[in-house]
Each structure stands twice: as structure tokens, then as C-alpha cells.
GUDRENZA-548649 format. One record per atom (N, C-alpha, C): residue in three letters; x, y, z. Coordinates in steps of 0.2 Angstrom, whole numbers, plus 5000, padded with zeros to 4 digits. Example, Ala and Ser with C-alpha at 12.3 -4.5 7.8 and 13.67 -1.06 7.14 Angstrom:
ALA506649725039/ALA506249785039/ALA506649845039/SER506449895035/SER506849955036/SER506450005039/
# end
This chain:
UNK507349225131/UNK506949245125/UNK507249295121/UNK507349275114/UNK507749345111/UNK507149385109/UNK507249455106/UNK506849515105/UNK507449545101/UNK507149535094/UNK507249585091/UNK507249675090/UNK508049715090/UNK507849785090/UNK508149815085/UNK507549865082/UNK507949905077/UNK508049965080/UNK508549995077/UNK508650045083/UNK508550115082/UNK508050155076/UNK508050195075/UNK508350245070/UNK508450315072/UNK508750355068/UNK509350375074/UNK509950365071/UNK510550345074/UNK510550425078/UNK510350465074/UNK510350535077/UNK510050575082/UNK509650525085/UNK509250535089/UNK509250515096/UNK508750505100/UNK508850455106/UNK509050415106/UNK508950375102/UNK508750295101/UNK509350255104/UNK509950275101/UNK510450215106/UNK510850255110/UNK510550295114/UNK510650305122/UNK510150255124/UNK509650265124/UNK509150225128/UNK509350145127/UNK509550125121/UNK509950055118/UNK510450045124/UNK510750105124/UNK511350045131/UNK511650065135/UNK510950135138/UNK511050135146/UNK510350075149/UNK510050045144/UNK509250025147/UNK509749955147/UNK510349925140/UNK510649855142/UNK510549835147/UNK510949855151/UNK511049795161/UNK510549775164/UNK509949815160/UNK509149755166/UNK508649745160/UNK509049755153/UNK508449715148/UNK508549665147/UNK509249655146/UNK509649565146/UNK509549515151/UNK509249555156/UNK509249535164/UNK508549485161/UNK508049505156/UNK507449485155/UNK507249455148/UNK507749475146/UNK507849445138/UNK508349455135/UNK508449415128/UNK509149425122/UNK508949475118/UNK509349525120/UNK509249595113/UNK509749565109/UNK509249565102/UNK509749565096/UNK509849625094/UNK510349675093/UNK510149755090/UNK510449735082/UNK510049765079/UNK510249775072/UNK510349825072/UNK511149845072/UNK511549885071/UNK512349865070/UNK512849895066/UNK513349875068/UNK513849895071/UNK514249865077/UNK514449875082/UNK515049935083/UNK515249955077/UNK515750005077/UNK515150075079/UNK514850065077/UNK514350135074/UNK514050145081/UNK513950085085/UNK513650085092/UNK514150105098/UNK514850095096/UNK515550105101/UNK515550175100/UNK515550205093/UNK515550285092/UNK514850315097/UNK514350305097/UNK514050315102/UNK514050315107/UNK514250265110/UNK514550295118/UNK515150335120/UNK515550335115/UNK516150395115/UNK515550455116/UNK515450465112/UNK515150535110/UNK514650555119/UNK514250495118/UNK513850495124/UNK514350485133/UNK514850475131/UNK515350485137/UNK515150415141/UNK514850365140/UNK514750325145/UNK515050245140/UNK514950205145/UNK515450155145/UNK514950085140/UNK515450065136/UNK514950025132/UNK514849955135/UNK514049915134/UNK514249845139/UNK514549795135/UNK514849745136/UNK515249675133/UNK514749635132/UNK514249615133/UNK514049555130/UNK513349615125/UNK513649625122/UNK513249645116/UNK513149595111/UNK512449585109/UNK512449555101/UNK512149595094/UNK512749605093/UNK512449675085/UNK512649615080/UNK511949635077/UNK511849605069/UNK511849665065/UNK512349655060/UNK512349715054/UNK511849715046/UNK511549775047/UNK510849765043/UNK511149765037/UNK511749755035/UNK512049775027/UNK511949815027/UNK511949865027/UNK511849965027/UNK512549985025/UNK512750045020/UNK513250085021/UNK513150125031/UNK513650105033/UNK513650145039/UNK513750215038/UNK513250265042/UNK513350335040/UNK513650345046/UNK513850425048/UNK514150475053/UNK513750475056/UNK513850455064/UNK513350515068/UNK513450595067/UNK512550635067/UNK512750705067/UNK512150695073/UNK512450735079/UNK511850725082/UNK511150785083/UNK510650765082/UNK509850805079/UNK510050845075/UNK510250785068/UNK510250825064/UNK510050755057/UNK509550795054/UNK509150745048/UNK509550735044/UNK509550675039/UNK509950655036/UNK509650585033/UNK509850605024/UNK509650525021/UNK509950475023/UNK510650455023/UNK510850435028/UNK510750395033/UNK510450425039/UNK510250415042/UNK509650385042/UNK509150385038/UNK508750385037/UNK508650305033/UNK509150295030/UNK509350235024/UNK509250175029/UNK509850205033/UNK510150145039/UNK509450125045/UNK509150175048/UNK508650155051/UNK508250085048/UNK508250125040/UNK507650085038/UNK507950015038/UNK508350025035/UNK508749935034/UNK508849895043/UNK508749945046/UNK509149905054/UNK508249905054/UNK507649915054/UNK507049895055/UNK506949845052/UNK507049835043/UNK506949765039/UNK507649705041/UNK507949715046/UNK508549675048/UNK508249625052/UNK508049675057/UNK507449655065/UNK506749625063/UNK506349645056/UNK505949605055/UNK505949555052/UNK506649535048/UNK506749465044/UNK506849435051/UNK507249465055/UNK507449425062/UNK506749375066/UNK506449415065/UNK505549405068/UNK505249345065/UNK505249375058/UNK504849315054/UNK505149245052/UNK505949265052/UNK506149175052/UNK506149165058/UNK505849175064/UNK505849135071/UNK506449145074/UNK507149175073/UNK507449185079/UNK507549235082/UNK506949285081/UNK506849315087/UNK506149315089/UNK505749325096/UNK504949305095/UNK504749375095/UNK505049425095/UNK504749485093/UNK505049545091/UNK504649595089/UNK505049645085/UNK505149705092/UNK505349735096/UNK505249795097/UNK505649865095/UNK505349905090/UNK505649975087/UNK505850035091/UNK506450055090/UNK506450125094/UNK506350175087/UNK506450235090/UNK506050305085/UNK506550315079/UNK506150315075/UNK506350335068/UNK506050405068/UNK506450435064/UNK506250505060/UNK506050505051/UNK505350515053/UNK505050495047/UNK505250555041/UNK505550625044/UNK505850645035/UNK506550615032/UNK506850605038/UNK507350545036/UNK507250485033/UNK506750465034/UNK506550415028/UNK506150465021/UNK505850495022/UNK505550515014/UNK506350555013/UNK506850565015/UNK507550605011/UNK507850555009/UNK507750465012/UNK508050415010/UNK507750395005/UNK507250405005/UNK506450384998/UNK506350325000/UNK506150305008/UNK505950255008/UNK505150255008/UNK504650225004/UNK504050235002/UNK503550255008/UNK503750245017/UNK503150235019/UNK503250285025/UNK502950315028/UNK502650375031/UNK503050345038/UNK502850275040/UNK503350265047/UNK503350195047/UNK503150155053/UNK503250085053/UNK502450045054/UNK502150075055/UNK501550055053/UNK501350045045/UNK501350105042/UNK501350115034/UNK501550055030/UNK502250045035/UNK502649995032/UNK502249915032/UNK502149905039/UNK501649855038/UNK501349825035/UNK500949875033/UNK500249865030/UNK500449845023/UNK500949875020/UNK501149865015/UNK501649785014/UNK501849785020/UNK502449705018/UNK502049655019/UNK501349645023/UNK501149595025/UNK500649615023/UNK500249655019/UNK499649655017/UNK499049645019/UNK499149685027/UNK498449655031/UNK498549735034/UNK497849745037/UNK497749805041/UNK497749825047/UNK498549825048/UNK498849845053/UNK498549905057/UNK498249905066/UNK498249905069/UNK498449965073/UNK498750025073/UNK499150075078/UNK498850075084/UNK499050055091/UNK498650055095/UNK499450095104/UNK498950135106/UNK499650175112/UNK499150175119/UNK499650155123/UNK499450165130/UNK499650145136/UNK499650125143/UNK499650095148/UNK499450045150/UNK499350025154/UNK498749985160/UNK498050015160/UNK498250085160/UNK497350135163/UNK497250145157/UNK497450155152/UNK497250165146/UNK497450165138/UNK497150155135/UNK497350125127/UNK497050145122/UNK497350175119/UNK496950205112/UNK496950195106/UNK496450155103/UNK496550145094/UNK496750195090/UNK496850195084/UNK496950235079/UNK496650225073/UNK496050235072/UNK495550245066/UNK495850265058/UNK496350315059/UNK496750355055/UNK497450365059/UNK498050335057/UNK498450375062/UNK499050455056/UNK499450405053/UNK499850455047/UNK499750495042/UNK499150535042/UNK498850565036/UNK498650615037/UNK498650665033/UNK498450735033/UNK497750715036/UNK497850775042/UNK497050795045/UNK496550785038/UNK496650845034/UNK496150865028/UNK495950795025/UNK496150735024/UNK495950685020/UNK495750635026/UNK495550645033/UNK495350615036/UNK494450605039/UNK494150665036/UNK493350645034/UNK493350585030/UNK493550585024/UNK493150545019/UNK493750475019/UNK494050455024/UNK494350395027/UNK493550345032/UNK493250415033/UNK492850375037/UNK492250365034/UNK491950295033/UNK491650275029/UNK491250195035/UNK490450175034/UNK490250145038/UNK490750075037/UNK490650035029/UNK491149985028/UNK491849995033/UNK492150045029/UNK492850055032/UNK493050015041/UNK492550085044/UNK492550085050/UNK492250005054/UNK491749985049/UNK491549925052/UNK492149865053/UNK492449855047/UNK492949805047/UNK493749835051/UNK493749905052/UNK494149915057/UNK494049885064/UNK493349885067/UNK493149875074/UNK493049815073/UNK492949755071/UNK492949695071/UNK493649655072/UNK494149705068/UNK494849665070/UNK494849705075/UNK494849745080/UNK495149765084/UNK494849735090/UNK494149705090/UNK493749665096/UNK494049645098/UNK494349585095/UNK494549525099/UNK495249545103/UNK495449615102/UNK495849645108/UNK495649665114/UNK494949675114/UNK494649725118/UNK494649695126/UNK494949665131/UNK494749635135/UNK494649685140/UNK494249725142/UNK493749775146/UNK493149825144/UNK492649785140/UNK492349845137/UNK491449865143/UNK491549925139/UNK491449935132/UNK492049995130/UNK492149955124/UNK492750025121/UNK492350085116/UNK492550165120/UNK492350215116/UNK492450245112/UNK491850215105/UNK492250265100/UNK492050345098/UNK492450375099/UNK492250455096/UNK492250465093/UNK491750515091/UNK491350565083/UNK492150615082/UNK492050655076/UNK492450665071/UNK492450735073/UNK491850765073/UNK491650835075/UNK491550855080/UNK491650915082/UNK491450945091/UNK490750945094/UNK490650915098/UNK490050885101/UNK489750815098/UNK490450795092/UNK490150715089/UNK489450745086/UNK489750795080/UNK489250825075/UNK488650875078/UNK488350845083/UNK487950905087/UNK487150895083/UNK486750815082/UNK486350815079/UNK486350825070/UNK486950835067/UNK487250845061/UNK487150925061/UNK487250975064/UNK487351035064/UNK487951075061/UNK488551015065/UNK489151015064/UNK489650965060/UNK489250945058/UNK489550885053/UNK489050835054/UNK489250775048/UNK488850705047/UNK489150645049/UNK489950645048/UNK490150585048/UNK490050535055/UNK489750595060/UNK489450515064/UNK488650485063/UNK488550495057/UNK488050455058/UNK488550365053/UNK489050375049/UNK489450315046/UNK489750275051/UNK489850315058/UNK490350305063/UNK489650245068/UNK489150325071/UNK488650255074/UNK488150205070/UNK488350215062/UNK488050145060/UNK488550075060/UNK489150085059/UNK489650045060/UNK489750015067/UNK489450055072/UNK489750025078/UNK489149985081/UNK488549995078/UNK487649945078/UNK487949885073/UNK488149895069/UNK488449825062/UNK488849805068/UNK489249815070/UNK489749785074/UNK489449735080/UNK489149775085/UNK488749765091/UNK488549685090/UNK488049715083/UNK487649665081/UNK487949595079/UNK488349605073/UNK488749555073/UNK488949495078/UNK489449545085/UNK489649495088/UNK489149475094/UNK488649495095/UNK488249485099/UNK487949525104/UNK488549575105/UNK488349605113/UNK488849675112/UNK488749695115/UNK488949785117/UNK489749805116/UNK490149815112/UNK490649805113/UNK491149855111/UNK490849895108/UNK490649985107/UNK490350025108/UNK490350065111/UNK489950125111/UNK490050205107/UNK489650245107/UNK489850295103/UNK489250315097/UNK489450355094/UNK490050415095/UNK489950465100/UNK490550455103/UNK490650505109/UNK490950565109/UNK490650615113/UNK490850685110/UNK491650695114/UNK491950715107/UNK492850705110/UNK493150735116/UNK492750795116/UNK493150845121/UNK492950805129/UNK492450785130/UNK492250745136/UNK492350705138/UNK492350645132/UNK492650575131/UNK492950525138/UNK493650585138/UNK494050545140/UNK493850595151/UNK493050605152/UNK493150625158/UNK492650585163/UNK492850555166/UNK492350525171/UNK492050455168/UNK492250425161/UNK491850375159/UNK492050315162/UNK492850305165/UNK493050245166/UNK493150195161/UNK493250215155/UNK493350165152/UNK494050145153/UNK494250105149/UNK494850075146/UNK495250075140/UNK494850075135/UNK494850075129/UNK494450125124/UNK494850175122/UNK494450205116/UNK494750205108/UNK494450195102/UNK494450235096/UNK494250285093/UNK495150325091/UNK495050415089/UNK495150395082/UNK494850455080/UNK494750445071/UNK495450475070/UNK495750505071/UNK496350555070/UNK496950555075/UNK497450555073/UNK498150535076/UNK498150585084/UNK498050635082/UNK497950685089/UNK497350705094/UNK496850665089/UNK496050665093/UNK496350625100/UNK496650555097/UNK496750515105/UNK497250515108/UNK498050535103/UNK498550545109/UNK498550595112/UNK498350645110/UNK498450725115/UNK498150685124/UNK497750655122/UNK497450655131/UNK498050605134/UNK497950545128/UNK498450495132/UNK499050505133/UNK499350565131/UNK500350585132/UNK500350635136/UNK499650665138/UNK499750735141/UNK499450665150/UNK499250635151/UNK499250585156/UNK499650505158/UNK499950495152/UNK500450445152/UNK500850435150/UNK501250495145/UNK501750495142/UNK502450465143/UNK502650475150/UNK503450425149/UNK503350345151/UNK502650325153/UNK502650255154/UNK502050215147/UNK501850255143/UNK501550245137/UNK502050215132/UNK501650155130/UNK501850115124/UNK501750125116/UNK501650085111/UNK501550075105/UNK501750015104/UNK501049995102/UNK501249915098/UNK500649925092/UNK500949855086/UNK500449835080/UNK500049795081/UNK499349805082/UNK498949735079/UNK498749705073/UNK498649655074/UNK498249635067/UNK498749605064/UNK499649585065/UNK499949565061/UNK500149485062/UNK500449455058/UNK500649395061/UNK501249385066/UNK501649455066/UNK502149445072/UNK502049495078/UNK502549505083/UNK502249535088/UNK502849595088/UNK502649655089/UNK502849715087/UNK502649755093/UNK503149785097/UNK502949845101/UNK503549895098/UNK503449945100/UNK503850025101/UNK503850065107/UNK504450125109/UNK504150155110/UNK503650215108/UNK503450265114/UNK502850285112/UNK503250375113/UNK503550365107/UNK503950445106/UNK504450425105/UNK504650515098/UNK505150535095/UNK505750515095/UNK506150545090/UNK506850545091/UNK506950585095/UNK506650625097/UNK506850705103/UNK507450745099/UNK507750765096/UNK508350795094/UNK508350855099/UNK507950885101/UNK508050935106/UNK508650905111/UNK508450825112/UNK509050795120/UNK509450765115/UNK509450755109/UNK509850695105/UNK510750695109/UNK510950655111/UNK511650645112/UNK511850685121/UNK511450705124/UNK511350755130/UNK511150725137/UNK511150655135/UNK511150625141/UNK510450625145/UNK510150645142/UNK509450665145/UNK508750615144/UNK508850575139/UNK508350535136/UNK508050495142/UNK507550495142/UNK507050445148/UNK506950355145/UNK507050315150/UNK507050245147/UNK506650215148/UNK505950245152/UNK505450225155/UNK504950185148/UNK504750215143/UNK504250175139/UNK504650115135/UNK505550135133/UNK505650065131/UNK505750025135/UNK505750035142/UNK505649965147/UNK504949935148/UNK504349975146/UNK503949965144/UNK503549925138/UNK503849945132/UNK503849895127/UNK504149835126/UNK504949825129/UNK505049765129/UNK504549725135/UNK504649735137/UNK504149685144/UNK503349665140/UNK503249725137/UNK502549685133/UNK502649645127/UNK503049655125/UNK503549615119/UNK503549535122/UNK503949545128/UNK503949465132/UNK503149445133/UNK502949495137/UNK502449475138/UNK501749455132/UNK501749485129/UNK501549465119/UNK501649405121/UNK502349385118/UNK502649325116/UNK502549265122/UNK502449265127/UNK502149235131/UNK501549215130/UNK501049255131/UNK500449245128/UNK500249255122/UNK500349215116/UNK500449255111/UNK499549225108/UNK499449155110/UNK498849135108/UNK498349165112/UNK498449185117/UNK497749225120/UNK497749305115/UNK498349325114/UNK498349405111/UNK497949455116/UNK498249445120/UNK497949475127/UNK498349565128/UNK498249615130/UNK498649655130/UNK499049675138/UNK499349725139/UNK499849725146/UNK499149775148/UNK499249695154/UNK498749705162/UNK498949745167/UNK498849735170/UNK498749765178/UNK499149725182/UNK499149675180/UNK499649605183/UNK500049615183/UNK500549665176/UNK500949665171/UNK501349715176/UNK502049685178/UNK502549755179/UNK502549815176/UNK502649865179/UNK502849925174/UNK503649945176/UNK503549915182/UNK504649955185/UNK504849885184/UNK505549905186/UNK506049855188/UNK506249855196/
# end
């Protein structure tokens, strides 16, 4: 099975994880890297370890930039994007069955003036459907209501319409419910003491309920609690940090990112470029072993749209 990769911002993690993870991704699948292959030989110089042979680099037409390592740059920023739109055309003409991204640096892109926040953004906009931010494990998964946007403009994002047609495409993923959604304000408004927008939030998840016949949300749930004792599986945060802070601070180096809602199947990992370790030998390869594998495993079942079980390896 091939698996398209774009490989990020060259200044960052990204292809140390690219090819010290090679010898047991190939073992499970054809990486295509969209990059080109001079540019990835320079990296292992620098990085001091040995490059593999049966490499397959497709070059995204990019001016090749310099590596500077953690360090921002349009440049850099240019190239990511094009080695992303390399691995998506990869995708969509069918010779690859799926996309999996390593980390881009989204000032690197607005320095490249590439229009969109990150890869999601991008999404939404290339295929004009409402792509879906979704990060987690096995034990847990968490929607994103709002992921890229100023806290300040994430009240009035919540709207019952809005929210209703968010939960409806996100159901038919939900395979362990009930999935909890959380309110916006502390104590999930406090009877409106503390805000109002849960009452848009629990009317959309009664339109929802009712629509599809049976229970399949619950909420609004008071955030700081949420995630203690409920046992769920599955929650919806209204803001980018509402639902990662719990899920990175308990699953962080085996946490994913993938897109729903799209017509192709797209994972990521689930974190930065790190400039702090960029080029230092230190970068952890655990969540891109993880996203490839749900990538396969996507692609495997792609008509169910099922997400990574319990079934589902996480080691090698």
C-alpha cells in the first residue's frame, strides 16, 4: 500500500522522524516522500546518521531552500506547502491511498503568504466541504468545534445551526457513545450566570439526538470535570485548547491527528515542529508510527470509516 508523505517544515523535526522511522514503515507500507532527494541527503549529513537506499522522493517543483535548523523562514515555509499539495495531488489521482502530514510551521507559511492557518484550513478550502479536526488514541478522541482561530472570536462561532450540522457529520464516526460535548464557560455557563452559549450548544445536541433517533451526545458538560471519571470515549471542545490540554497532557507521544469529512484519508502527527530539538537527534517517532498505521488502517477500511480500535496496534 503506498501512503503519501509531505514532509513538513524542513527546519524542524520532520525528516529526522522521516528516516530514522523509514526501516519499519516500509516494512508496512510504500512511503512516497514529497521531497527532493538532495535536500533529504543534506539532512542526514547534518543529522549525522546514514541515509536508507530504497527511498522514493517525488519532487514537489519547489525552489529547494537551505536548511537553517529552528529557524522560520518563507522559504521554508514555500516548500512545505508545495511538498503538502505534491502528496495531496498524490492522494486524489489514486496513487497513493492516503495522505499522512508531518508538522508544518504555520508562520512559515503566512511569511510564504500561503492563505491558510494550517492543513486543515487548507482543506476546507480545496475541497469545499467541513473538514473535521479530530486528535487522540485508543482511550480517547477529541473533536474540535473551533480549532485555528482567535480564542476572542470563538463565542459567536457557536451558533445552534452551526453546531447542529457540525454533530451530525461527526456521528457517523462516533463508534462508542455517548460523545461529550462541552459548554464554553466555566461550570458550562452556571444556569447562564456565567455565559449563555450553552443554551445554542444544548439545543443543537436535542436537534441532533432527535434527528438520528437515539442518544448520541450528551452535554454541555462542565469542562474542567468532563474529562474525570465519565469513561467516555469521545468528546467535543469548542476551542482548540479546551480539548487538547487534557488529551496531550495524557497521551501525548502516542496521540494522533486525522481529517474527517473529506473525500481522502488524511492522518498527521499530533505535534510541532519542536525547533527546540530541531536537527539534535532527539525527536520522538512514536505518533508518526501511529498515524501511518491508521492511515493503513483508514485505507483498509475505508467504507466502514471506522476509527483506530483497540484491535489496532500501537508498537511495533
Amino acid at each position: 500500500m503506498k501512503i503519501a508523505i509531505s514532509v513538513g517544515d524542513i527546519n524542524g523535526i520532520g525528516l529526522e522522524i522521516l528516516l530514522k522511522s523509514h526501516q519499519k514503515i516500509s516494512k508496512i507500507c510504500t512511503p512516497l516522500y514529497c521531497i527532493d532527494k538532495p535536500l533529504l541527503k543534506k539532512a542526514a549529513r547534518i543529522l549525522d546518521i546514514k541515509i536508507p537506499k530504497n527511498l522514493i522522493c517525488i519532487s514537489p517543483n519547489a525552489k529547494i531552500p537551505e536548511i537553517i535548523p529552528a529557524t522560520l523562514t518563507k522559504e521554508s515555509g514555500a516548500y512545505s506547502y508545495a511538498s503538502f499539495l505534491c502528496a495531496l495531488n498524490l492522494t486524489q489521482n489514486k496513487q497513493a491511498k492516503a495522505l499522512t502530514t508531518l508538522p508544518i510551521h504555520k508562520k512559515a507559511w503566512q511569511l510564504a503568504n500561503i492563505p491558510y492557518a494550517g492543513h486543515t484550513e487548507a482543506f476546507r478550502d480545496l475541497f469545499k466541504q467541513d473538514a473535521i479536526m479530530i486528535l487522540g488514541s485508543p482511550k480517547l478522541y477529541v473533536a474540535l468545534f473551533t480549532d485555528h482561530i482567535p480564542l476572542k472570536e470563538v463565542p459567536n462561532k457557536i451558533t445552534e445551526e452551526s453546531l447542529t450540522s457540525f454533530l451530525l457529520n461527526l456521528a457517523p464516526h462516533i463508534t462508542k457513545t455517548p460523545c461529550g460535548v462541552l459548554g464554553l464557560n466555566p461550570h458550562a455557563g452556571d444556569l447562564g450566570v456565567l455565559g449563555n452559549e450553552e443554551n445554542a450548544i444544548k439545543q443543537a445536541i436535542h436537534c441532533v439526538n432527535e434527528q438520528l433517533g437515539k442518544e448520541i451526545f450528551i452535554g454541555p458538560l462542565v469542562p474542567d470535570t468532563a474529562f474525570i471519571g465519565k469513561h467516555l470515549k469521545y468528546y467535543v471542545a469548542m476551542y482548540h485548547d479546551q480539548g487538547l490540554i487534557p488529551l496531550k497532557t495524557l497521551y501525548f507521544k502516542e496521540s494522533i491527528n486525522f481529517t474527517l469529512n473529506l473525500p481522502i484519508i488524511r492522518t498527521s502527527v499530533d505535534h510541532g515542529t519542536a525547533f527546540d530539538i530541531a536537527y539534535h537527534n532527539k525527536a520522538n517517532l512514536k505518533s508518526y508510527f501511529n498515524a501511518i498505521k491508521e492511515a493503513i488502517f483508514r485505507s483498509k477500511n475505508s467504507k466502514k470509516q471506522t476509527m483506530l480500535t483497540k484491535n489496532t496496534p500501537l508498537k511495533f
